[in-house]
C-alpha positions, 0 to 999 in steps of 0.5 A, a space after each residue: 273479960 277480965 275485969 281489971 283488963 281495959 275493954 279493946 273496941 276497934 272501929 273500922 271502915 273505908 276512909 270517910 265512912 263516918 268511922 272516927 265520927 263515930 269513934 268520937 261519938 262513942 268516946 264521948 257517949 262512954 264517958 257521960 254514961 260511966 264516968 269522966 276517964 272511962 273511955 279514950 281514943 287510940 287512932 291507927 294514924 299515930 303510926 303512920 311510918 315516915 313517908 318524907 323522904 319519897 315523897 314528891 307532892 300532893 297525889 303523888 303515886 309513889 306513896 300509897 298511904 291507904 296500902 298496909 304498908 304504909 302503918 307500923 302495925 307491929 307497934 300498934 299491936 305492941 302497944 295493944 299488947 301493953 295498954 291490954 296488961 295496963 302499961 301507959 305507953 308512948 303514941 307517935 305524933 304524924 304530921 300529915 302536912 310534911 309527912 313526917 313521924 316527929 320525935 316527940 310522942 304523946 303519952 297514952 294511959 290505959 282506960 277501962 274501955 279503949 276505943 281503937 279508931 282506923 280504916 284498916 284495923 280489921 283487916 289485919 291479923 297483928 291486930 284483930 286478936 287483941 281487940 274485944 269487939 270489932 265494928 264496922 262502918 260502912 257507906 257508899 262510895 260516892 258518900 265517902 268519897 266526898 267526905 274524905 274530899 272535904 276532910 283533907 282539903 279543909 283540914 290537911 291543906 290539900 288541893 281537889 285535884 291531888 285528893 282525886 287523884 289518890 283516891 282513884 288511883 290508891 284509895 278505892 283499890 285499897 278499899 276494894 282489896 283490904 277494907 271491904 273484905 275485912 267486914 267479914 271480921 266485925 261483930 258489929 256492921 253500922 251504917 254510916 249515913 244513919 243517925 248513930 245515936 241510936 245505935 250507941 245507946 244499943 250497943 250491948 258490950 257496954 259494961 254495966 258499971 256505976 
């Protein structure tokens, strides 16, 4: 790798595999280790497109926000292009309640190490050149089921019954047809009911830095 290039590590899994866990827990890691400012996060959700107008309520099949489809991953890939040359740019802000990409956007400063953090990273051709290493985190079904029922209800403000409903209507196809087949693509399988600590300390594409 070229030394003056940020190091791109791309974390993927199926929803509620423990990858933004992990995400964060390298994140964190990185930036004890070498240096406050070494390591960020970029998340695919940023770039979720504008669902609003068809969007009808909560479970609603007429959006499926597990397809591709659902993601600008050519901007992704155009600012994995820019962030890989050093160029800062300009992350979207998605607002999960409503469902909506404001006006507003967050700017985003290349680091030496950039963690790109989303289920469907790997499975998509735009991306995967731009990414130096790609680690998947994989859990049973049922583990990620509950995790992902937890996380939207507490946090997103969704009810049990429209989170079932998408995820065996939209969640587990998606997983199924996109997700899982992009295992094949990692450097690097984790699971995700086992401790990660150990595992991040053992990475061995950790630049050796002071």
């Amino acid at each position: 790798m070229n030394s003056t290039q940020p190091l791109l590590v791309g974390i993927s899994g199926g929803s509620g595999s423990g990858k933004t866990t992990f995400a964060r827990m390298l994140n964190q890691f990185l930036n004890q280790k070498l240096g406050e400012g070494t390591s960020a996060i970029l998340a695919q959700d940023h770039y979720y497109i504008d669902q609003s107008a068809k969007f009808r309520g909560d479970g609603d099949p007429a959006v499926n926000f597990d397809h591709p489809s659902a993601i600008e991953f050519s901007l992704l890939a155009k600012h994995l292009e820019q962030l890989k040359i050093g160029k800062a740019i300009e992350v979207p802000i998605y607002d999960f309640v409503t469902h909506t990409r404001k006006r507003e956007s967050t700017p985003f400063i290349p680091r030496p190490i950039i963690i790109v953090d989303g289920m469907l990273l790997l499975s998509q051709a735009l991306i995967r050149p731009w990414l130096d290493h790609g680690i998947f985190v994989d859990a049973p079904e049922e583990i990620r089921y509950s995790r992902r029922l937890k996380r939207d209800v507490v946090e997103r403000g969704r009810t049990p019954e429209g989170v079932e409903k998408q995820f065996k209507a939209q969640v587990k196809p998606m997983h199924d047809q996109f997700i899982e087949p992009s295992i094949e693509f990692a450097s690097q399988v984790v699971s995700g009911v086992h401790p990660f600590e150990p595992i991040i300390e053992a990475f061995p594409f950790l630049p050796n830095r002071r």
